[in-house]
C-alpha positions as CSV (number, residue, x, y, z in Angstrom):
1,X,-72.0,80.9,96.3
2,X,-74.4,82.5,94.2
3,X,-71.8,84.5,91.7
4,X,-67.9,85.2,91.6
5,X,-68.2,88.5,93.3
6,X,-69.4,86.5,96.3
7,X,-65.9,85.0,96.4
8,X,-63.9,87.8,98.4
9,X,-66.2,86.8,101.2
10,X,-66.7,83.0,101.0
11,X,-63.0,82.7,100.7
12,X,-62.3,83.5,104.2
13,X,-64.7,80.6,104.9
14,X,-62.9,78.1,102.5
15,X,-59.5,79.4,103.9
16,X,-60.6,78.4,107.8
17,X,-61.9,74.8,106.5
18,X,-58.1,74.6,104.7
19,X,-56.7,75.2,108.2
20,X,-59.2,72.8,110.0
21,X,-57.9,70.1,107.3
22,X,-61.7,70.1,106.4
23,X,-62.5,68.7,102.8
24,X,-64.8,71.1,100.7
25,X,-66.2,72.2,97.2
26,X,-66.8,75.6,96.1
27,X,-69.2,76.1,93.6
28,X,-70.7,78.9,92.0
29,X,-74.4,78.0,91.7
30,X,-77.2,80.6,91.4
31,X,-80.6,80.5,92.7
32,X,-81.8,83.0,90.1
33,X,-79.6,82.5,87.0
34,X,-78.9,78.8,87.4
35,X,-82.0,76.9,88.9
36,X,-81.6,73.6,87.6
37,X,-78.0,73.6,88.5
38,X,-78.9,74.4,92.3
39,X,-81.5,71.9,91.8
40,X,-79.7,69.0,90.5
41,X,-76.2,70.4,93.2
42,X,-78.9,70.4,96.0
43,X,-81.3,67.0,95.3
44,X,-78.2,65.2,94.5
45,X,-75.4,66.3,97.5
46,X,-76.1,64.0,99.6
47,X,-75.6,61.1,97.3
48,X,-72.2,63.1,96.7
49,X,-71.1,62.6,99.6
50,X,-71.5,66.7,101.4
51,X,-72.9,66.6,104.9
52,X,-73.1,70.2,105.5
53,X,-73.8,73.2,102.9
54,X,-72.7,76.3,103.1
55,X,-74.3,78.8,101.1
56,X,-73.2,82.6,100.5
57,X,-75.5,84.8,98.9
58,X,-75.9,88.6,98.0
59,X,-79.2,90.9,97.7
60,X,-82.7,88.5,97.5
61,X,-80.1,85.9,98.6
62,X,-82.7,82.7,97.7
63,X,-79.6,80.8,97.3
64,X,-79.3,79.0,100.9
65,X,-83.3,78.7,101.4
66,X,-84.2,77.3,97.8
67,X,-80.5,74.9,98.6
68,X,-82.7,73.5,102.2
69,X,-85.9,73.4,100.2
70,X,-84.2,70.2,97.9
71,X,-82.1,68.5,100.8
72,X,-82.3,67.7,103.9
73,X,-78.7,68.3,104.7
74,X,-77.8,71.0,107.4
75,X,-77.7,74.6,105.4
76,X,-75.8,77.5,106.8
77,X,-76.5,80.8,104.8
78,X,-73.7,83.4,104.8
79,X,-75.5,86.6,104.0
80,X,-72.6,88.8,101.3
81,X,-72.2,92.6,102.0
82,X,-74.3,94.1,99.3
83,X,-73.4,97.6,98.1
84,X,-77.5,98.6,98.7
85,X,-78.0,98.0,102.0
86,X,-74.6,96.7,102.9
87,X,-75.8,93.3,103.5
88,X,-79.1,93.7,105.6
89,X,-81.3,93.1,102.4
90,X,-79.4,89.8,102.6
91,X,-79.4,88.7,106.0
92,X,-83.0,89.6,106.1
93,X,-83.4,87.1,102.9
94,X,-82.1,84.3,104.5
95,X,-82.7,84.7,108.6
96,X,-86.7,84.7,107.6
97,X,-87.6,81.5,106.3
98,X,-90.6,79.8,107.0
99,X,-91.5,77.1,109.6
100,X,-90.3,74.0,108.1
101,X,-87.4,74.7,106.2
102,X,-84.6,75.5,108.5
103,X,-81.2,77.9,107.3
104,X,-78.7,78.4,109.8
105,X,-77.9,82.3,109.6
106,X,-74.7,83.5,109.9
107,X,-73.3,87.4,110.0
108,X,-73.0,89.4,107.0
109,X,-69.6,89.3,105.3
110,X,-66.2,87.8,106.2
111,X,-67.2,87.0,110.4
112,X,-70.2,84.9,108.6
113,X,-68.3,83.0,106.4
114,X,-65.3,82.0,109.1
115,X,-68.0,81.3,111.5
116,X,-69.8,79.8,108.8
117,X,-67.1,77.0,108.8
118,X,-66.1,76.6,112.4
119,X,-70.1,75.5,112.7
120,X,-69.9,72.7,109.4
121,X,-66.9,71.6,111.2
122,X,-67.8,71.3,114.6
123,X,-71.0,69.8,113.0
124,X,-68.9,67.5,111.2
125,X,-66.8,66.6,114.2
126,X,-69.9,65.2,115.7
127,X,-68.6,61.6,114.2
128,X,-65.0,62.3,114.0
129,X,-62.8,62.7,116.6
130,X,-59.4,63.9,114.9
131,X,-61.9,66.8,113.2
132,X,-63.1,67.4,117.1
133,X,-59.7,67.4,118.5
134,X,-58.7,70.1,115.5
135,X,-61.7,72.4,116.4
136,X,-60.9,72.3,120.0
137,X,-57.5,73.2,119.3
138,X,-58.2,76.0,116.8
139,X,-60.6,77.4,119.6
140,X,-57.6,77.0,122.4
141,X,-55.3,79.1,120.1
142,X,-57.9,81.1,119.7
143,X,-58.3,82.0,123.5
144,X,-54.5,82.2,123.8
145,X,-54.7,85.0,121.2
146,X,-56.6,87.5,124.0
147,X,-54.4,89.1,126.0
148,X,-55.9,89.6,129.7
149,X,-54.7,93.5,129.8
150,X,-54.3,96.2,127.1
151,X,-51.5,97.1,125.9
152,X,-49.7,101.0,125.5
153,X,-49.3,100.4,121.7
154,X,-53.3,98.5,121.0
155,X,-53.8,102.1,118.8
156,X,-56.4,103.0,120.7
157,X,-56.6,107.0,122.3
């Protein structure tokens, strides 16, 4: 993520790997104040070990696009709610990079940064079956979670 205040939104992420049982590192790296930290984090993950990268970022949010620009590793950016223009000022940072260097774009805030996860896992289930059989049944619980009618007491008038 591209500063502490990013946190209260990337946790949500970090929490749904936790309950997948996925492995992960959260790092504070920034594209602006920090270059040759994202550069040396970035040309050296792979050798690391990380298979996906998931990158939160507020305002200009360069973080996830200059991130794909060093590796080749799947990027997803996580565009944070920005007190601007609550978040569109990131989304629009990240959704429009150029041919050639591919970001996958999430939603702005918390949805982004859960959904964020569930893709790196399912991408990461790819070659692991118990990781596949623990997205499938996170997405079964999931479904069971809907009720087929509303309910008197939903809150809703």
């Amino acid at each position: 993520m591209g500063s502490q205040s990013d946190w209260a939104t990337m946790r949500h992420g970090a929490e749904t790997l936790d309950a997948l049982g996925v492995g992960y590192e959260a790092r504070i790296i920034s594209a602006h104040r920090t270059p040759d930290r994202l550069s040396a984090f970035a040309k050296g993950a792979e050798a690391e070990g990380f298979q996906v990268i998931v990158a939160g970022a507020g305002g200009a949010a360069h973080l996830p696009g200059m991130t794909a620009a060093h590796t080749t590793l799947p990027v997803l950016g996580v565009p944070i709610e920005s007190a601007a223009l609550s978040g569109m000022d990131s989304l629009l940072s990240i959704v429009q990079m150029p041919g050639g260097v591919p970001v996958g774009t999430l939603a702005i805030g918390k949805a982004g940064a859960i959904n964020a996860a569930l893709l790196a896992a399912a991408i990461l289930a790819r070659g692991d079956a118990d990781l596949d059989a623990r997205v499938k049944e996170w997405r079964r619980r999931q479904t069971e979670q809907v009720a087929e009618t509303p309910s008197d007491d939903a809150g809703t008038k």
